[in-house]
N, C-alpha and C positions, 0 to 999 in steps of 0.2 A: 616619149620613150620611157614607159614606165619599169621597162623591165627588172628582173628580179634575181639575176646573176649577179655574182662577187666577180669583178675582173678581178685579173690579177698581174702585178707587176712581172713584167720579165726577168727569169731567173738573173740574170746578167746584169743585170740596174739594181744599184742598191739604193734601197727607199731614203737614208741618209743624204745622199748625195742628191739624188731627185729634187729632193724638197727643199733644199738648201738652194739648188740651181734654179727650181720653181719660182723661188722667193726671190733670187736674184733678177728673174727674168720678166717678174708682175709690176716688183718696183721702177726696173727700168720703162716698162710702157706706160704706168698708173704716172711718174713723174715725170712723162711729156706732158700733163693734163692738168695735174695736179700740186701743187705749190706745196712743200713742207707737210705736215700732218702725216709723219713719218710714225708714230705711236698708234695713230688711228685707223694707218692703214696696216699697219701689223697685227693690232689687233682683228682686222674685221681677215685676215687672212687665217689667223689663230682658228676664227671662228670657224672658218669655210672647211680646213682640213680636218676640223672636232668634229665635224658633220652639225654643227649647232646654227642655229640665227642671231643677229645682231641688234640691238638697239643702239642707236645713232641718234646723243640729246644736244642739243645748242642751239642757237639764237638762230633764226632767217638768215642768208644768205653767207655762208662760212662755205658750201660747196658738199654739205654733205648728199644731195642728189645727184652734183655730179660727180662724186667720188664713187656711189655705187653703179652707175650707168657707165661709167671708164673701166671700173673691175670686172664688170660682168661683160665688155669687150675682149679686155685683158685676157677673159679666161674661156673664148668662144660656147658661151652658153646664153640659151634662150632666155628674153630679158621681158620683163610686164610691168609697169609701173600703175600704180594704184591712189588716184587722191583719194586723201579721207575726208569729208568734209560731214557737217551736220545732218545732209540726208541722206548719205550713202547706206544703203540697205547690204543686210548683208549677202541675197544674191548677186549684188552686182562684184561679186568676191568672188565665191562660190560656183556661182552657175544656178541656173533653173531649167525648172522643166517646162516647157513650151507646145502648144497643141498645133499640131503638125497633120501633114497630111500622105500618107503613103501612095507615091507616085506611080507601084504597078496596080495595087487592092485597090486605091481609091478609099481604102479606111482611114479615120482620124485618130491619131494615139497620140502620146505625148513623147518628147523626146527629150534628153537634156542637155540642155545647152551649157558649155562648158565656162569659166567663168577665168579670167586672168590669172588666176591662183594655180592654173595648170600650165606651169613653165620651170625652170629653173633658178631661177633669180627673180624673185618680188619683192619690188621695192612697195612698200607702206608708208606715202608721204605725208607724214604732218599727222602719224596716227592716231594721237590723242586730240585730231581735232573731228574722230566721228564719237558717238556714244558709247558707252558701254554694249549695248546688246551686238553692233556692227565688229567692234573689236574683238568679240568674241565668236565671229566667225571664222576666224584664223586658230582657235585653240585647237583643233582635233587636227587639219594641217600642220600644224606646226609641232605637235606631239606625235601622231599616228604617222604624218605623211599620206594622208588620205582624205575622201570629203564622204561625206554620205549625203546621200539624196536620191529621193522619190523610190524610197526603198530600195537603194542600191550605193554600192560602195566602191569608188572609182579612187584607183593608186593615183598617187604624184608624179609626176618624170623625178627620174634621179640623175644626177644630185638634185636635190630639192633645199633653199633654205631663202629661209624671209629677211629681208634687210630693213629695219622701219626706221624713219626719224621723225624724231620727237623735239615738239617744240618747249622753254622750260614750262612748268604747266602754273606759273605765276603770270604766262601773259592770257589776255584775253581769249574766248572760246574755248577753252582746251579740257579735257576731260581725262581725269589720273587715269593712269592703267590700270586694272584691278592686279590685284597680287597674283593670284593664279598664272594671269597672261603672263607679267612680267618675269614671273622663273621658268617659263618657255624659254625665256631669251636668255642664251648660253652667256654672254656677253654686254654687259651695258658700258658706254661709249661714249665720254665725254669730248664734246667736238669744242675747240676754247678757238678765241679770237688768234691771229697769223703773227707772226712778229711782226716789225716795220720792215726789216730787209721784204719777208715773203709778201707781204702787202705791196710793195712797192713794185715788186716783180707779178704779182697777180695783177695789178693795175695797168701796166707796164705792157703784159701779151694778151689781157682780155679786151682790150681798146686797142688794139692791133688788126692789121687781117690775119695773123697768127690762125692757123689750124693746124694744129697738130693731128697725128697720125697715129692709133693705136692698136697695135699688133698681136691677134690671138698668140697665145704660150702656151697653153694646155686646152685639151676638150674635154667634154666629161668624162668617157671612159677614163683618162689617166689622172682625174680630178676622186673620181671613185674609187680608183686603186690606192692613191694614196692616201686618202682618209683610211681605207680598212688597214694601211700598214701601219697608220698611226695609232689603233685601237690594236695591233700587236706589239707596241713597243714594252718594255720590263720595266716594272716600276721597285725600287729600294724599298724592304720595307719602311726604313727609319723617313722614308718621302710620304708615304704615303700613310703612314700614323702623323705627322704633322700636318698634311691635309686634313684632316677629319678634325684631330687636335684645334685645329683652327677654326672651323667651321661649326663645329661642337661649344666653343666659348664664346659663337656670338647668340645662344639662347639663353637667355635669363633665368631659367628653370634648371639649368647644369647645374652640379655642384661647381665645378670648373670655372666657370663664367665670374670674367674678374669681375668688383663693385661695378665698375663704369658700364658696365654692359647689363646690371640688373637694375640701373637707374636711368638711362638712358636707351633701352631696348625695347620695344612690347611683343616683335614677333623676331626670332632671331633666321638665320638660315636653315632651310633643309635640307634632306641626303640629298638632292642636284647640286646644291653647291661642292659638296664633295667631290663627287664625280665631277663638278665643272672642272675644280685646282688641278684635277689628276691630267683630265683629257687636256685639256689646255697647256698645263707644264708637258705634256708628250706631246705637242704640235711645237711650243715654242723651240722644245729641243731641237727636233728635225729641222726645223725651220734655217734653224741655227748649226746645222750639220754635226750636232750629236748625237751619239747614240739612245742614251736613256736620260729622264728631266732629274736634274735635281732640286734642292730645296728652294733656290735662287728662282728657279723657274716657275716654284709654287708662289712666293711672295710677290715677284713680278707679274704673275697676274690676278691675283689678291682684290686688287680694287675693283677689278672692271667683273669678277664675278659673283662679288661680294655687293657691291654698294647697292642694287634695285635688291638684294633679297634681305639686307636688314631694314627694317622696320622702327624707327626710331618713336620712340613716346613722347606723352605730352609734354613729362621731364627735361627731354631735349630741347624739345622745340622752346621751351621757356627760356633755357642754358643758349638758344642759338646752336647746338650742336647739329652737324650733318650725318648722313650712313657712312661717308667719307671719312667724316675724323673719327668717328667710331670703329671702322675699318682700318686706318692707320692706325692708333690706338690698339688695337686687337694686336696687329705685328709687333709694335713695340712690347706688349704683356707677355705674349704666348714664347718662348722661349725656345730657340732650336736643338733638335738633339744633338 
């Protein structure tokens, strides 16, 4: 469905209340499925109504596969899932073109064969564990919304957005993301270990005959409308000079840029990070049934849009420091109006 119409909410629904009741009504089916990881499933919601993709990092078996195959129930949309492993090439993403044979002519031409990456929800499992050149077949999808090949340029369905999980890339086979890729991803997503109550309770229904039941909330059309209403919400200015404000003081090269971040930096954030703080505090608003984000909303998503695009130096790494405490550090310095 690649079409290229803006639906539009009905005059009658206010986008406010939608996405608040949206929110209400993903949590209740994601939480027949899913055990706790109440942060990380907000976040990967934040992500879906910014129209952005998500990266999902932690350890084998925490559920971040099946948290995005439950969401993408959740929200009656077309689902692909994709391993990455060390010879995945990157037509097998993509699509190729294939020598085919026309069944009234009898001529041979080539056709292209379309590749898992034409759905709405793809998931990317384990995907620092294909190569650099494979991982970079997701860049122009995941920017454009579109693939090219064999001299031609084939849309995405819409909504379109990539879900990947990443394993830490300290354990064995795994290959960094390159920088480029990773400010693709509107979102980076730290998945941590369960409490012991939710542990006990994941133990407790997954060694059960327990099957739960998970019930479409939204389709695309009113998944699309309300992303466009959220790139109409009004931003304060005094909100949106502290985004940038923020964003701006994790590059080394600023005047602005406390010591800590000219010692501890080598590449700081660029203008997407910006625009992530903005789009992002105007999801969590909605999300949260209000009207316009304020600075709360900027700081509260701070870490998860921040921490893949700083770049911390050799400085740090010597200090032990992470993009994290560099990022908390940044809030603490930068000063609200």
């Amino acid at each position: 469905m690649p079409g290229d119409q803006t639906p539009e909410i009905r005059p009658e629904i206010d986008p406010v209340e939608e996405l608040a009741r949206a929110r209400l009504a993903i949590l209740e089916q994601v939480s027949r499925v899913i055990v706790g990881q109440e942060r990380v499933i907000e976040d990967l919601l934040i992500a879906l109504f910014a129209q952005g993709h998500c990266l999902f990092i932690g350890v084998p078996g925490l559920g971040k596969t099946l948290l995005v195959h439950t969401v993408a129930r959740a929200l009656h949309l077309q689902f692909a899932r994709v391993q990455f492993t060390p010879d995945l090439m990157p037509s097998d993403i993509t699509g190729t073109d294939i020598l085919d044979t026309d069944p009234e002519t009898g001529q041979r031409c080539y056709r292209f064969e379309r590749g898992p990456v034409f759905t709405n929800v793809l998931l990317s499992d384990e995907i620092n564990r294909a190569p650099p050149k494979t991982q970079s077949a997701l860049l122009q999808a995941m920017q454009e919304r579109q693939v090219s090949a064999g001299g031609h340029t084939w849309p995405l369905p819409v909504p379109f957005f990539v879900l990947a999980t990443q394993n830490p890339i300290e354990q064995e086979g795994t290959y960094p993301l390159p920088e480029a890729q990773l400010d693709r991803f509107l979102l980076s997503v730290h998945v941590g270990y369960p409490s012991h109550a939710d542990e006990k309770r994941i133990v407790e229904e997954t060694t059960s005959a327990y099957q739960p039941e998970v019930e479409a909330t939204l389709n695309a059309q009113e998944i699309v409308a309300l992303q466009h209403a959220v790139r109409e919400v009004p931003v304060a200015d005094h909100v949106l000079d502290y985004a940038v404000r923020l964003a701006r003081a994790s590059r080394p090269e600023e005047p602005e840029a406390p010591e800590f971040v000219r010692r501890w930096v080598a590449w700081g954030a660029g203008p997407r990070a910006s625009q992530t703080l903005i789009l992002t505090a105007k999801a969590r608003a909605l999300l949260y049934g209000r009207p316009v984000p304020s600075i709360e909303d900027v700081r509260e998503m701070a870490l998860p849009a921040l921490r893949h695009r700083v770049i911390t130096s050799f400085a740090a790494e010597a200090d032990d420091i992470t993009s994290e405490q560099v990022v908390e550090s940044l809030l603490d310095a930068i000063p609200e109006p």
